[in-house]
N, C-alpha and C positions, 0 to 999 in steps of 0.2 A: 371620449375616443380621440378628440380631436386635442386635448391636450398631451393623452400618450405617442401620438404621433407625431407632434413636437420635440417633446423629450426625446422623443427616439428618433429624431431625423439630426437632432444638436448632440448628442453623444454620438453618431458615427461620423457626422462633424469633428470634431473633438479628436479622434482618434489619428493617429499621425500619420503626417504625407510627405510625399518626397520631398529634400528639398528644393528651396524655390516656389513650392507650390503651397504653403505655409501661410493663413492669415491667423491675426490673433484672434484668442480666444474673447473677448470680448464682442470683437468686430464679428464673429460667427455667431454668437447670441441674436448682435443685431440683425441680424440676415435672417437669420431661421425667424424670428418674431416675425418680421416684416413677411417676409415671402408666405407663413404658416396663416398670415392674419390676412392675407391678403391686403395690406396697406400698399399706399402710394411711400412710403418714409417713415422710417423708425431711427431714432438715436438713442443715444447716450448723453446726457449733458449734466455738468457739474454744477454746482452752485459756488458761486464765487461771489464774498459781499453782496451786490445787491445786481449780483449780472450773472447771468445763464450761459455757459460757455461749452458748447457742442465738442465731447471727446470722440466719438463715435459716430458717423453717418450712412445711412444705408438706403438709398434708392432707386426704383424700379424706374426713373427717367431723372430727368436735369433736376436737384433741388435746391432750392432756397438758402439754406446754408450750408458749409464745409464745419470740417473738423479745423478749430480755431476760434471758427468764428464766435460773437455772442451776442444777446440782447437784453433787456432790460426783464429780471425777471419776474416783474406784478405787471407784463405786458403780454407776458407768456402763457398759455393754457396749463401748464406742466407745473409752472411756481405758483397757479391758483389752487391748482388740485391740493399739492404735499402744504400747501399754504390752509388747505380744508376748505377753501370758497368756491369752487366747483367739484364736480365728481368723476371717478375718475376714467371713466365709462360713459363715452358722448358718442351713440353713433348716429347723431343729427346735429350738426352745433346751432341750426337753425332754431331749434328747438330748445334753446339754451340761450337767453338773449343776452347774459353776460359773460357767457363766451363768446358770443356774435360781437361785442362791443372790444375784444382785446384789438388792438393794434395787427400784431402778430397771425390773430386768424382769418381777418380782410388780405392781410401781404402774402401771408403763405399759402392762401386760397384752403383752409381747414373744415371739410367736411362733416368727417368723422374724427372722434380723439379718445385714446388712449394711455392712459400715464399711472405709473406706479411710484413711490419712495425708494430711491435704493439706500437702505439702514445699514453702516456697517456694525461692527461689534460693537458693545456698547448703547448702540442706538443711533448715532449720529448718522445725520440725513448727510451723504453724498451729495445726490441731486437726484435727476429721475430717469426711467427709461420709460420713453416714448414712442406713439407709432400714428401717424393720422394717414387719412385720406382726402381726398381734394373732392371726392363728392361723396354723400352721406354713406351709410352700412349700414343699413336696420339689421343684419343678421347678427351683428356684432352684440354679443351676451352675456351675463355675470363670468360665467366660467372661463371666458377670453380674459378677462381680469385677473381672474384667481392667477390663472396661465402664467399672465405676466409677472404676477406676483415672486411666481417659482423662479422666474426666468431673473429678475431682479437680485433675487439672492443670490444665484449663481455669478452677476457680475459683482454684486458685491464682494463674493468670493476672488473672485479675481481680482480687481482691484487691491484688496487687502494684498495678496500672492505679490501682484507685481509693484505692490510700497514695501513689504517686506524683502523681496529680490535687490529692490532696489537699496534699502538701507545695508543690506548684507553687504551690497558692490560697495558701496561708498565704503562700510568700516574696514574691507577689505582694504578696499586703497587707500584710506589712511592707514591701517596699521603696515603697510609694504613702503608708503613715504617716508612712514615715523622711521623706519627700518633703517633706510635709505639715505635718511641725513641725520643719522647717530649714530652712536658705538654699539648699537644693538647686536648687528651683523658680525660674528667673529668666525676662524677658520681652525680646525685642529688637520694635523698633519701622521696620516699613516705611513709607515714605514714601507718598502718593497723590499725584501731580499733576494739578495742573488745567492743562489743553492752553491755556487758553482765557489767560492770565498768564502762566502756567510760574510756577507759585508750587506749594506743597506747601500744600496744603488738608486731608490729615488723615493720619492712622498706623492699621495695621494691627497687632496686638499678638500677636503672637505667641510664644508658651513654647518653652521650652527647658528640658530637661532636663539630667542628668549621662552619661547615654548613651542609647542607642538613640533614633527618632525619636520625634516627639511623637504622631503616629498611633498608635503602639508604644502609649505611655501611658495616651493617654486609651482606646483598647477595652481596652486591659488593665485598667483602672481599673472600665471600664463592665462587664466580666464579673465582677468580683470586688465587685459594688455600692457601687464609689467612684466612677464617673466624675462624679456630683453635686458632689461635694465637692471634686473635683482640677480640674473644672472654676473652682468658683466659687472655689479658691483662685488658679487664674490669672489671675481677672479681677480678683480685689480686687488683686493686684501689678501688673497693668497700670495699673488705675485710680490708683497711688499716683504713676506719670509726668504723668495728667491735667493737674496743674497746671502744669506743667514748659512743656506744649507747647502753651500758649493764643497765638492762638484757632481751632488746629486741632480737627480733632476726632479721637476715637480709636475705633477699631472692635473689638469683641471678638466672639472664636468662642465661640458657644454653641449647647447643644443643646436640643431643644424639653424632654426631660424636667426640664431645668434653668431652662428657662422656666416650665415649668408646676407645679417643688417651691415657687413664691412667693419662694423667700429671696432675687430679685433684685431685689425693691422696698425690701429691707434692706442689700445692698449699694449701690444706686445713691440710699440717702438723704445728702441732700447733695452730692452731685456735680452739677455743671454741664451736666443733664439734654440739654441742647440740643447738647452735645457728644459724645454717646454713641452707639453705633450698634453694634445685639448683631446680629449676621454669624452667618447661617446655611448649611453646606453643604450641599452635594447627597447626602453620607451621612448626613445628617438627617433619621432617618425619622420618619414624623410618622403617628401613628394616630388622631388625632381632630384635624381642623383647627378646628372648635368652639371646644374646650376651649384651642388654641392660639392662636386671635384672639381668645377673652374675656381669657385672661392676659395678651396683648399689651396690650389694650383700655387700662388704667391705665398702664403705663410708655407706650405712648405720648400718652394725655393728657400725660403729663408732660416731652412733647418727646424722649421716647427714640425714635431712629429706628432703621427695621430694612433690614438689605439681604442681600439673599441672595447666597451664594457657586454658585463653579462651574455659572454659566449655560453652558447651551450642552452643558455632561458629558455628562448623561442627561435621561431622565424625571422623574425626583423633582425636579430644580432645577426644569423649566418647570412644574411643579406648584405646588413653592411660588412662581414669580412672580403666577401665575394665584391663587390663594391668598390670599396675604397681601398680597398689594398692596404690596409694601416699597419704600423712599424710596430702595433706589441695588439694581442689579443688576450684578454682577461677574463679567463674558465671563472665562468657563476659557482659562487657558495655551492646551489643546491647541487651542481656537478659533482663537485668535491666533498661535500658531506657524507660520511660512512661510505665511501669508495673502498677502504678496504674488505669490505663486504658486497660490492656490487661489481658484477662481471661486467653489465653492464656499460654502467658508467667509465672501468678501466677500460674497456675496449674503444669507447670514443673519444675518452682525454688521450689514449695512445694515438688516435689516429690524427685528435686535433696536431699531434708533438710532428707526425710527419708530416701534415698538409701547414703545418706555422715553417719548419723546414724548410719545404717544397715552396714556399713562397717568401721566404727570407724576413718570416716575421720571429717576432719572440712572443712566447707563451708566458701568459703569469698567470701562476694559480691563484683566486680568491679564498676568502674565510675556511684558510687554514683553521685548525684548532688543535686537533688531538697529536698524539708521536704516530700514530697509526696509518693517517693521512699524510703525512710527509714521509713516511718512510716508503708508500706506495707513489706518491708522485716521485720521489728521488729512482724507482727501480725503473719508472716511466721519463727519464732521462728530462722532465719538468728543471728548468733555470734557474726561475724566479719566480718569488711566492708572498703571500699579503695575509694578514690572519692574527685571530686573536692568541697562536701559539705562540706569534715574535714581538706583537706589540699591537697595544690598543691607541685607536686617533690620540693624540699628543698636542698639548700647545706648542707657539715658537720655540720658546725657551727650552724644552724639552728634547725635540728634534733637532736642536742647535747642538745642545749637548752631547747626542748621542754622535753625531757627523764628530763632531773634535776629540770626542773617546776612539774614535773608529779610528783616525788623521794621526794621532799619538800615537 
């Protein structure tokens, strides 16, 4: 009983809390042992060469070591046990006279003791988890053992979780550095048309990677504390076609944290400010719009225009319309897809064409495709338009091209 009531008090443990009020999972192992066992102290501690080095510390008053510390491990009760020269179930150490002779159980005043192997996969001995008392427990009995035993695996479990977590972050950030200081990182360029001429009025800039998609990249970027900087390296490679394709303008995706670290008024020094247009999505969450319209405040004195992506998606877009006031708004694919067939959807692209009006922005349709859908944005007085009807992302070269066929 006393073991299911363990287990059952460390899985509602386990199960999430607000945050701030979050320890880890290991650290809750040792808790619940210690408290379930009634011990003065229960750890965690690794084996390192020939020293015992406390990851985990848990007790009911002041103890003898921290998480850091270490000691000599043929000094320790815990490296005689996994070592097989005592057992691992002492609850008199008195009664044990070569536990009474460690070093360790005179300093840390060790009563009672408890120690199991933590094995990870494989086999390999971590080190152990442990739990004494400063005066003896005769109640303490094989099945408090077994107990532990279970409880060991589960930090084994964990353990293994957070060196796999960890190996993932590292190969993350290396593969986002590798990115970062090579030709890895390239940009293709989509077209925007203006309904109103049928001319190409500006490009969308969009990155490319060596594999997986760009979404891929940039949260991967953003949980490993690079999306700043993998952002702002897409936009300086975008920015270097700028001149290529005057006097279109060119749109770059960015996100408000990348707005608000300032280094874009150092990337966009010098640039043909009136040409530039930082593109916000609808997965742009925004936690202070404050702090988000004073940092806009000087790039767009400076003619830098903003437009927000994926109207129409969710909430958060019509948020940031309502918001920031941006100079172009860009109706979502899924608005636009078979709108010829949806009342629906024409009666809100109609109403977005009066409220872009009514506030003096411009409307641009997204993933155009069919004659069907532009010929129903065209009857909806729709400007300008993006889509795999007029052209699909483009390298420099291509985009360079089409600008001086347009120019001729």
């Amino acid at each position: 009983m006393q073991a299911r009531a363990m287990i059952s008090t460390l899985l509602s443990h386990l199960r999430p809390r607000p945050p701030g009020a979050r320890i880890g999972a290991i650290a809750r192992i040792v808790q619940t042992v210690r408290t379930h066992l009634d011990m003065d102290i229960a750890f965690v501690a690794e084996f390192v060469g020939e020293r015992l080095v406390f990851r985990h510390v848990d007790a009911a008053t002041a103890a003898p070591m921290a998480a850091g510390d270490s000691c000599s491990l043929v000094d320790s009760i815990c490296g005689r046990v996994v070592g097989g020269h005592l057992p691992g179930l002492i609850p008199d150490t008195l009664r044990v006279p070569a536990a009474q002779r460690l070093p360790t159980t005179t300093s840390w005043r060790v009563g009672a003791h408890l120690s199991v192997p933590i094995r990870l996969q494989g086999g390999r001995v971590y080190g152990a988890l442990c739990c004494f008392n400063h005066a003896p427990h005769p109640s303490l009995h094989q099945r408090d053992l077994q107990v532990m035993e279970a409880f060991a695996e589960l930090v084994a479990h964990e353990i293994e979780r957070e060196w796999n977590a960890t190996h993932e972050h590292d190969e993350t950030v290396a593969g986002i550095r590798r990115v970062l200081t090579s030709r890895e990182l390239s940009v293709v360029y989509q077209p925007v048309y203006s309904l109103v001429d049928d001319h190409v009025i500006g490009f969308e800039a969009l990155a490319r990677f060596p594999h997986g998609s760009p979404d891929e990249w940039f949260a991967s970027a953003a949980k490993v504390g690079l999306g700043k900087e993998l952002e702002l390296a897409a936009i300086r490679k975008a920015l270097e076609g700028l001149p290529r394709l005057e006097p279109a303008y060119l749109a770059v995706n960015v996100s408000p944290d990348t707005i608000l670290c300032g280094e874009l008024t150092r990337v966009l020094r010098g640039m043909p400010a009136g040409r530039v247009v930082l593109e916000l999505t609808e997965h742009s969450h925004v936690v202070d719009y404050g702090a988000l319209i004073d940092a806009l405040a000087p790039l767009r004195a400076a003619s830098v225009r903003v437009a927000v992506d994926d109207a129409g998606a969710g909430f958060a877009s019509m948020r940031h319309v309502l918001r920031l006031h941006p100079d172009f708004i860009k109706l979502d694919a899924s608005l636009i897809r078979g709108i010829e067939d949806d009342a629906s959807k024409r009666a809100l692209t109609s109403a977005m064409v009066i409220f872009a009006r009514e506030t003096d922005s411009v409307l641009i349709a997204e993933g155009v495709e069919t004659a069907a859908e532009l010929a129903v944005l065209r009857a909806l007085d729709i400007e300008m338009v993006q889509g795999y009807l007029f052209a699909r992302p483009m390298l420099l070269e291509k985009a360079a091209a089409l600008i001086d066929t347009q120019s001729a």
